[in-house]
PyMOL Python script that loads the backbone (N, CA, C, O; Angstrom):
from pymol import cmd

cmd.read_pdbstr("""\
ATOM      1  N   UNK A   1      92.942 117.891 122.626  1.00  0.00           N
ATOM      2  CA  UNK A   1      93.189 117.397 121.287  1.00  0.00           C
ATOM      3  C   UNK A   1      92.850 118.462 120.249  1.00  0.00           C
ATOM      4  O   UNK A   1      93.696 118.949 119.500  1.00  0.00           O
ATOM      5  N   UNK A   2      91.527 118.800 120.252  1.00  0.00           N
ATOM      6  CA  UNK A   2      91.132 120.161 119.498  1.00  0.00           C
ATOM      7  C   UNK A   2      92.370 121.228 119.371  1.00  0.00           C
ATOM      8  O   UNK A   2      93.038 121.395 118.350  1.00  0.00           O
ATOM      9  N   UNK A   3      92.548 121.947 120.672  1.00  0.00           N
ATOM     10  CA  UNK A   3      93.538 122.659 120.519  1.00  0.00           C
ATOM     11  C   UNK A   3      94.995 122.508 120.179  1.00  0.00           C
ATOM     12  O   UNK A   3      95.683 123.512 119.996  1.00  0.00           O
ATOM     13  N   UNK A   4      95.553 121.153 120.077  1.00  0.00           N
ATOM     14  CA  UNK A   4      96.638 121.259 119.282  1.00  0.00           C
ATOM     15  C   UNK A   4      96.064 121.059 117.731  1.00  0.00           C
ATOM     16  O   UNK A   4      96.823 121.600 116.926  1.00  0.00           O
ATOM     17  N   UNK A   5      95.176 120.565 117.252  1.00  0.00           N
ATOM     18  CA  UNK A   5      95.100 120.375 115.502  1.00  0.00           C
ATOM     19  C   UNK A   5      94.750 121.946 115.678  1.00  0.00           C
ATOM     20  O   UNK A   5      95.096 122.423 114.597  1.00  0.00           O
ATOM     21  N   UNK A   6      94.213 123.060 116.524  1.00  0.00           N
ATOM     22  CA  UNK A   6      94.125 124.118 115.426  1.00  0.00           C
ATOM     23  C   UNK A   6      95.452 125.333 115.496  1.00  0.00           C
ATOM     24  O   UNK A   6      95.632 126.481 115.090  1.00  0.00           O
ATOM     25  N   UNK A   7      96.208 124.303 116.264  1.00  0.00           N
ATOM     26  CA  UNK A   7      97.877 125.059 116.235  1.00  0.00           C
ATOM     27  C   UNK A   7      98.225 124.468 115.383  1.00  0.00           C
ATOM     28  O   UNK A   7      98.944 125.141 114.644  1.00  0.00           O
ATOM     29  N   UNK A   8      98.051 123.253 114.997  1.00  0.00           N
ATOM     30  CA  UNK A   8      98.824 123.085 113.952  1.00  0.00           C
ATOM     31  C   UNK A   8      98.009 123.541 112.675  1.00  0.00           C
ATOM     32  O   UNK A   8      98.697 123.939 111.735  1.00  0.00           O
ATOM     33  N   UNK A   9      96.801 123.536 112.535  1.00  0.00           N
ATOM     34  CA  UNK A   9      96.250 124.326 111.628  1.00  0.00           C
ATOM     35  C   UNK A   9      96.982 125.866 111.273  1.00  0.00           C
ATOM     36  O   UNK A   9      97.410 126.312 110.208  1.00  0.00           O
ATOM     37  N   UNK A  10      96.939 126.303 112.288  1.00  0.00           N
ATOM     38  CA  UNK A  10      97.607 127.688 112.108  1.00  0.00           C
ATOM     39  C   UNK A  10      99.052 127.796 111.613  1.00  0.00           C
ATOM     40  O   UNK A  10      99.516 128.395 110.643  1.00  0.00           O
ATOM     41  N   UNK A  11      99.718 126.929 112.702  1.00  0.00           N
ATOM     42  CA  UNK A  11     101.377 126.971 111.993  1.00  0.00           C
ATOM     43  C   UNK A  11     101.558 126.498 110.364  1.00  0.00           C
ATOM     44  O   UNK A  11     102.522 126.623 109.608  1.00  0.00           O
ATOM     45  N   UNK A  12     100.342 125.960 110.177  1.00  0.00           N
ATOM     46  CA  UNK A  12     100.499 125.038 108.598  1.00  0.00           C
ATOM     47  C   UNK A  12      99.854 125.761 107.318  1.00  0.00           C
ATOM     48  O   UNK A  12     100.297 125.789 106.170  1.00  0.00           O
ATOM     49  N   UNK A  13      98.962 126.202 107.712  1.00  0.00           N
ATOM     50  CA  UNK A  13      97.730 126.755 106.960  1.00  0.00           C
ATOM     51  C   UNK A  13      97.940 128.599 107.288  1.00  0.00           C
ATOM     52  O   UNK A  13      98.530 129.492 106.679  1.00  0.00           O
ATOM     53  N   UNK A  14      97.085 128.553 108.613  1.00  0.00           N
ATOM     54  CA  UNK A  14      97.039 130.312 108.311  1.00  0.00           C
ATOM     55  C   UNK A  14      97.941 131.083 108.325  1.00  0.00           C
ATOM     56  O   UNK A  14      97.831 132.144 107.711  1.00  0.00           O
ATOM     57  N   UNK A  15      99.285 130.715 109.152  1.00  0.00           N
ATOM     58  CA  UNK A  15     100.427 131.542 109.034  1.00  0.00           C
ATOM     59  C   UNK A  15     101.291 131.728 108.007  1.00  0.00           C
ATOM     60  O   UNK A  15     102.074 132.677 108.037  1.00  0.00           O
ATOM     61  N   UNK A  16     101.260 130.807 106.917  1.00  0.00           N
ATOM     62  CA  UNK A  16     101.718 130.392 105.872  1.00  0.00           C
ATOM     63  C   UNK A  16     101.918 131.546 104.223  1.00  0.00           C
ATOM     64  O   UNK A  16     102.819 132.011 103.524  1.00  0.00           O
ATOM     65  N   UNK A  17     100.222 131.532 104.315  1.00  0.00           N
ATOM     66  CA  UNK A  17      99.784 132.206 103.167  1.00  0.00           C
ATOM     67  C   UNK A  17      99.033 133.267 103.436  1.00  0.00           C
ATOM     68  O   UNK A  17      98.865 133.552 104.621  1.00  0.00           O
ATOM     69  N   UNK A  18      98.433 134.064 102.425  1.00  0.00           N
ATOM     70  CA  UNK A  18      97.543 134.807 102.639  1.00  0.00           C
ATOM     71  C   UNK A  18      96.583 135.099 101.785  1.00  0.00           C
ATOM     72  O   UNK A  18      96.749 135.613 100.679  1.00  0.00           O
ATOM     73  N   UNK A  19      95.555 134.779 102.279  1.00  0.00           N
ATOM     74  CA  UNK A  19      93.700 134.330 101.213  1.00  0.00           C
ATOM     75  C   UNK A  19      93.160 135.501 100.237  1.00  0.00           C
ATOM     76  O   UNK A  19      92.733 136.593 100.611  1.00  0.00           O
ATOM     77  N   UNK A  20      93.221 135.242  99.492  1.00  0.00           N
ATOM     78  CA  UNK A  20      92.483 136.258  98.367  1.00  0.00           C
ATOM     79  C   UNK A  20      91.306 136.129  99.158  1.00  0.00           C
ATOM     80  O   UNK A  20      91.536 136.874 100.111  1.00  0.00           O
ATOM     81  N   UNK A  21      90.556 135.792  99.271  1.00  0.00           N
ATOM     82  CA  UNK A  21      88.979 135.972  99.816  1.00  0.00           C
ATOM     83  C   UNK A  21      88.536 134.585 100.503  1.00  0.00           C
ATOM     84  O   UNK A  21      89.099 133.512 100.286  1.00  0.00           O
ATOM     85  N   UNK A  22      87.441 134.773 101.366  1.00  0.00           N
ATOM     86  CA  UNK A  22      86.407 133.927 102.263  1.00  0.00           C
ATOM     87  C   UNK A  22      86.520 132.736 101.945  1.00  0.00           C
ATOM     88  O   UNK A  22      86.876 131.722 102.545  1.00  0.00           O
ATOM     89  N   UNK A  23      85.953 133.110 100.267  1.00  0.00           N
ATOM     90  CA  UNK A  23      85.716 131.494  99.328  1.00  0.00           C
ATOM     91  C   UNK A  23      87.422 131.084  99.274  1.00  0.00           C
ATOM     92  O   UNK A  23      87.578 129.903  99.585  1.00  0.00           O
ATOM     93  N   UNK A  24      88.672 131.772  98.962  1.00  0.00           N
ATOM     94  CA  UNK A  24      89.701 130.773  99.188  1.00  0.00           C
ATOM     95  C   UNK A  24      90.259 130.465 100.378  1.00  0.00           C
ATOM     96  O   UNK A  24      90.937 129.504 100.742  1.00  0.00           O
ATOM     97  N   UNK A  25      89.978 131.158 100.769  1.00  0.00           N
ATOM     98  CA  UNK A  25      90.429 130.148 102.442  1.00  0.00           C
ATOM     99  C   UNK A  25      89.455 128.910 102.683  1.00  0.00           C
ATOM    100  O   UNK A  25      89.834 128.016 103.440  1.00  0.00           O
ATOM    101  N   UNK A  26      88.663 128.860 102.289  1.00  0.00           N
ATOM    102  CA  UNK A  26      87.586 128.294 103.139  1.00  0.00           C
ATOM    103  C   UNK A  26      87.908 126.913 101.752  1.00  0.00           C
ATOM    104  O   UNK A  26      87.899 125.765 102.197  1.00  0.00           O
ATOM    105  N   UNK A  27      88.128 127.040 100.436  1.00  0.00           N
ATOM    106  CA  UNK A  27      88.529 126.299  99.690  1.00  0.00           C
ATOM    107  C   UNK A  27      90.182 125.860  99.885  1.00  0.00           C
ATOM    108  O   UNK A  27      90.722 125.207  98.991  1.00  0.00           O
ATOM    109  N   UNK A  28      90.975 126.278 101.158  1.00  0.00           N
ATOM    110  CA  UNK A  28      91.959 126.008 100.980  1.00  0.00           C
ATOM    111  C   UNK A  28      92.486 125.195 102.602  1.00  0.00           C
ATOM    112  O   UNK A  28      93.469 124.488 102.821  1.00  0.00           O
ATOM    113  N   UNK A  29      91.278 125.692 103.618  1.00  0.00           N
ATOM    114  CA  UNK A  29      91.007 124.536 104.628  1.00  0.00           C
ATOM    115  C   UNK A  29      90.250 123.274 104.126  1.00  0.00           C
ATOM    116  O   UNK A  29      90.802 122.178 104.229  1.00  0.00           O
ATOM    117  N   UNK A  30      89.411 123.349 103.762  1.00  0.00           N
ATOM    118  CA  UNK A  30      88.826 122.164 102.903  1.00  0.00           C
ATOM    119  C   UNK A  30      90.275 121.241 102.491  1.00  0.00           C
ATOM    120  O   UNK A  30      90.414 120.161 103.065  1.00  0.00           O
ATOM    121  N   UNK A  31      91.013 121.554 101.797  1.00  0.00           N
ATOM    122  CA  UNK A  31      92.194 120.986 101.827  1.00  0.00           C
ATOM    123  C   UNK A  31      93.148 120.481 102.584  1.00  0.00           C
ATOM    124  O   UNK A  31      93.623 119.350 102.676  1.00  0.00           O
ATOM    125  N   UNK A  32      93.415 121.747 103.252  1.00  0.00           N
ATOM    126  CA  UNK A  32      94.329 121.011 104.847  1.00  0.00           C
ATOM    127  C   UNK A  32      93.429 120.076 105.424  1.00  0.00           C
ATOM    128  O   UNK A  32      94.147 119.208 105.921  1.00  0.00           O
ATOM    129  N   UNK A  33      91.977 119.732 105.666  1.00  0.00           N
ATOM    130  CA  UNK A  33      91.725 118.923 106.363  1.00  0.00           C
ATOM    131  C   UNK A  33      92.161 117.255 105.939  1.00  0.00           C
ATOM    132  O   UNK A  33      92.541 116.210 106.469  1.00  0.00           O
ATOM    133  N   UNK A  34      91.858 117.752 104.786  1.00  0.00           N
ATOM    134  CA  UNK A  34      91.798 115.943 103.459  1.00  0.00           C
ATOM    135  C   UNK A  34      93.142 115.383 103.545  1.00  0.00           C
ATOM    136  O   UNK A  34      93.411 114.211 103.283  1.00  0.00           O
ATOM    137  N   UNK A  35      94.059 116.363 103.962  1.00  0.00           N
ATOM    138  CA  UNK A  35      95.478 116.346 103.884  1.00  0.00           C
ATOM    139  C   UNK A  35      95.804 116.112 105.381  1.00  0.00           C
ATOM    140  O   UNK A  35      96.719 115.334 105.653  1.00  0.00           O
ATOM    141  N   UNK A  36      95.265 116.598 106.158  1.00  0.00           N
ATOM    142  CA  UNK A  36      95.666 116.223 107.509  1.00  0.00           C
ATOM    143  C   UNK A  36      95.130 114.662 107.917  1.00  0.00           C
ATOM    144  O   UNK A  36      95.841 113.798 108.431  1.00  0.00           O
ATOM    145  N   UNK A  37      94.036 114.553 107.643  1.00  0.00           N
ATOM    146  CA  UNK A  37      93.326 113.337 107.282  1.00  0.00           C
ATOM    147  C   UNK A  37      93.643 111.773 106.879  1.00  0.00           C
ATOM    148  O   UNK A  37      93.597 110.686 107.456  1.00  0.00           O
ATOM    149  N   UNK A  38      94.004 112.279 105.512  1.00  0.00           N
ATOM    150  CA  UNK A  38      94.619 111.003 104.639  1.00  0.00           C
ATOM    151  C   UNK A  38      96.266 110.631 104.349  1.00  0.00           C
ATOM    152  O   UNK A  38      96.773 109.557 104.027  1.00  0.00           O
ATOM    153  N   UNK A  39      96.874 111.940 104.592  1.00  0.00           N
ATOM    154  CA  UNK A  39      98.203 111.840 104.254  1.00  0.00           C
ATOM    155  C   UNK A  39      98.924 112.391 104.877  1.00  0.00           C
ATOM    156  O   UNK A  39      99.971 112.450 104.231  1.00  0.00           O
ATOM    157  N   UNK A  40      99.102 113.194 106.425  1.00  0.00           N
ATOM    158  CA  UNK A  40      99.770 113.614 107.456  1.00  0.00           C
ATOM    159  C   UNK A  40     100.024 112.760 108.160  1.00  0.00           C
ATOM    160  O   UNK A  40      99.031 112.447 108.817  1.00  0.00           O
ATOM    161  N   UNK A  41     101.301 111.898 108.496  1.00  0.00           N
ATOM    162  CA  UNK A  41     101.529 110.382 109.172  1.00  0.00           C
ATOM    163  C   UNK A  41     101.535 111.351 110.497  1.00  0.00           C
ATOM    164  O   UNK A  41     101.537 112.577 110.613  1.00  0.00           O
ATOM    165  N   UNK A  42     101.538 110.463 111.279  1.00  0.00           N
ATOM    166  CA  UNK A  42     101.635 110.759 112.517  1.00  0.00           C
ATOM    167  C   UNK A  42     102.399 109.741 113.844  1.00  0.00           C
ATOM    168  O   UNK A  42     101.898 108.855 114.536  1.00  0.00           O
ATOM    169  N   UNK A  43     103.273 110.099 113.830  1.00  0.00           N
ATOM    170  CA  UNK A  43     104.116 109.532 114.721  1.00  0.00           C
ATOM    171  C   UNK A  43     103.269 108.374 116.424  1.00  0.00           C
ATOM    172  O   UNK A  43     103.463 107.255 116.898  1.00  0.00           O
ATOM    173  N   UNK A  44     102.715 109.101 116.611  1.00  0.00           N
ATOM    174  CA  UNK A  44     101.433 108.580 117.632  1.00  0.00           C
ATOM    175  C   UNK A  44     101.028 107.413 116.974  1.00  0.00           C
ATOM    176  O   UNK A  44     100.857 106.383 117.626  1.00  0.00           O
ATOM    177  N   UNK A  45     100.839 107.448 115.662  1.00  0.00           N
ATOM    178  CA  UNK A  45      99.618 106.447 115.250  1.00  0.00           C
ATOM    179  C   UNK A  45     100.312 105.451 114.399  1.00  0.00           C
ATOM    180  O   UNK A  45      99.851 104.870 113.416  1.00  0.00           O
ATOM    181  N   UNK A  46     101.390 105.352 114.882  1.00  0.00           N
ATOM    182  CA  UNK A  46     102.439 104.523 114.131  1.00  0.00           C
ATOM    183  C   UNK A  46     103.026 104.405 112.703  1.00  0.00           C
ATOM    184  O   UNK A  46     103.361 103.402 112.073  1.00  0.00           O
ATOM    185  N   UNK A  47     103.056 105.761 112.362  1.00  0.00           N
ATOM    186  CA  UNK A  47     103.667 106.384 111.278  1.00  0.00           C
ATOM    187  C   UNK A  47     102.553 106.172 110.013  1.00  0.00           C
ATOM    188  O   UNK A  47     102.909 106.011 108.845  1.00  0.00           O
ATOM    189  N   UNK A  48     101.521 106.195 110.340  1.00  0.00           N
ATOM    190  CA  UNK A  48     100.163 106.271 109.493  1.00  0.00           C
ATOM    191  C   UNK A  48      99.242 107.611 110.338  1.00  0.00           C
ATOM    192  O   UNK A  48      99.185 108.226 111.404  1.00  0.00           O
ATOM    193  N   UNK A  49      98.635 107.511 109.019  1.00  0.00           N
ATOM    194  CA  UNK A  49      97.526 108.979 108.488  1.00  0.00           C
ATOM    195  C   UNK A  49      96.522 108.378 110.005  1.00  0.00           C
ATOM    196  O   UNK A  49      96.708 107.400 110.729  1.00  0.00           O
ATOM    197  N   UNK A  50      95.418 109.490 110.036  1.00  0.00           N
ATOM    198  CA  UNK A  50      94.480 109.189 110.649  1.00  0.00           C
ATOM    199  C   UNK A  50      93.666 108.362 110.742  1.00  0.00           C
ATOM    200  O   UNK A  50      93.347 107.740 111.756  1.00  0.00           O
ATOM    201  N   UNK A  51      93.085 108.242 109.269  1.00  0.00           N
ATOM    202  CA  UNK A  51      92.214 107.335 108.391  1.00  0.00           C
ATOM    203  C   UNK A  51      92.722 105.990 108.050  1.00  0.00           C
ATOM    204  O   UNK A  51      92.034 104.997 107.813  1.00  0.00           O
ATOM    205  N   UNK A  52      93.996 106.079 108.054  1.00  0.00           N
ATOM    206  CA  UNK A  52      94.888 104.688 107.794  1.00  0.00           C
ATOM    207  C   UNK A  52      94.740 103.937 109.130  1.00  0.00           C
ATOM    208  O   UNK A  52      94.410 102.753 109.207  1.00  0.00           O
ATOM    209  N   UNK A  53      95.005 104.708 110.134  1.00  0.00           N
ATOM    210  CA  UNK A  53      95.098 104.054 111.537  1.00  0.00           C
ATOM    211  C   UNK A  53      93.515 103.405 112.025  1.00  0.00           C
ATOM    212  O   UNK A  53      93.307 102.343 112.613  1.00  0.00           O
ATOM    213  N   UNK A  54      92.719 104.224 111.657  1.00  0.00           N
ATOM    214  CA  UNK A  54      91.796 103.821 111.928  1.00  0.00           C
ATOM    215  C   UNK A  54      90.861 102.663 111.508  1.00  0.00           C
ATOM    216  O   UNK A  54      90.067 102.005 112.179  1.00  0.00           O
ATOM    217  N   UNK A  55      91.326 102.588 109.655  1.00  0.00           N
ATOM    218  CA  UNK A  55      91.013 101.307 108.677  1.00  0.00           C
ATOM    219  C   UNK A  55      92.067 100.029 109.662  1.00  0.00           C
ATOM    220  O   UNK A  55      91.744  98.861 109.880  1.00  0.00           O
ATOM    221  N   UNK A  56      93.100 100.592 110.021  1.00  0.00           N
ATOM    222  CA  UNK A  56      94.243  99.121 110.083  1.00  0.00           C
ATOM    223  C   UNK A  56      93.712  98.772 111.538  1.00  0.00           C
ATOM    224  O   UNK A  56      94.122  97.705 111.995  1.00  0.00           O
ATOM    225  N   UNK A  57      92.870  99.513 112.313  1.00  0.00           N
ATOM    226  CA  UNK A  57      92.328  99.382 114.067  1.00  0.00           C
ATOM    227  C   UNK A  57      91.337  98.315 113.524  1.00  0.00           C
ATOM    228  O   UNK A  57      91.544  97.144 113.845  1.00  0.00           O
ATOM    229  N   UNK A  58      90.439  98.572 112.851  1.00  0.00           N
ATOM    230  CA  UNK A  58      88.978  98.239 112.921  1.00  0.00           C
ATOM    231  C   UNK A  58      89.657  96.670 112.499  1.00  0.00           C
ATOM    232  O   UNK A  58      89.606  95.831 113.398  1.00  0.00           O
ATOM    233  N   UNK A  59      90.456  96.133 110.812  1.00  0.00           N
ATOM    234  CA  UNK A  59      91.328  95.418 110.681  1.00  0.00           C
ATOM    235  C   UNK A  59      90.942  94.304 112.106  1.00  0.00           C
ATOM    236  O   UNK A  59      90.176  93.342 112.161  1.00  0.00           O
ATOM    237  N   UNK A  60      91.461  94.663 112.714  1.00  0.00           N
ATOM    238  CA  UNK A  60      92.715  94.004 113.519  1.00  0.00           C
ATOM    239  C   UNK A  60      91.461  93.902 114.816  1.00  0.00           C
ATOM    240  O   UNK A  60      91.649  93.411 115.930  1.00  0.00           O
ATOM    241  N   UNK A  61      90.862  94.184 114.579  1.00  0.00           N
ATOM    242  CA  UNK A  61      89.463  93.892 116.256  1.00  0.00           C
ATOM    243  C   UNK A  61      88.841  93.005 115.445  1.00  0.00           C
ATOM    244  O   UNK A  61      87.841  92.404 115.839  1.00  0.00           O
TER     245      UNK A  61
END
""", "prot")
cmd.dss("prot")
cmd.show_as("cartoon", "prot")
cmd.util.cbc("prot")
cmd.orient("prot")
């Protein structure tokens, strides 16, 4: 599991752009995560975010 989010990290994030410095990358993963997180649907999880799937699981037990 790890190793596909940090391919897709890479295909999304590091291959993408290129960081003025430490502090903006590191301010600009901070981002991809919140974004992978809250608003990246995901086909697996029935066309909801991570966080969505997981609020609508707990829901529903």
């Amino acid at each position: 599991v790890i190793e596909n989010f940090f391919g897709l990290l890479k295909s999304e994030l590091l291959y993408l752009q290129e960081f003025e410095s430490m502090e903006h990358f590191k301010q600009e993963l901070e981002e991809y995560i919140h974004y992978y997180n809250h608003q990246r649907i995901k086909g697996k999880l029935k066309g909801m975010s991570p966080v969505d799937y997981r609020v609508h699981a707990l829901k529903a037990a």
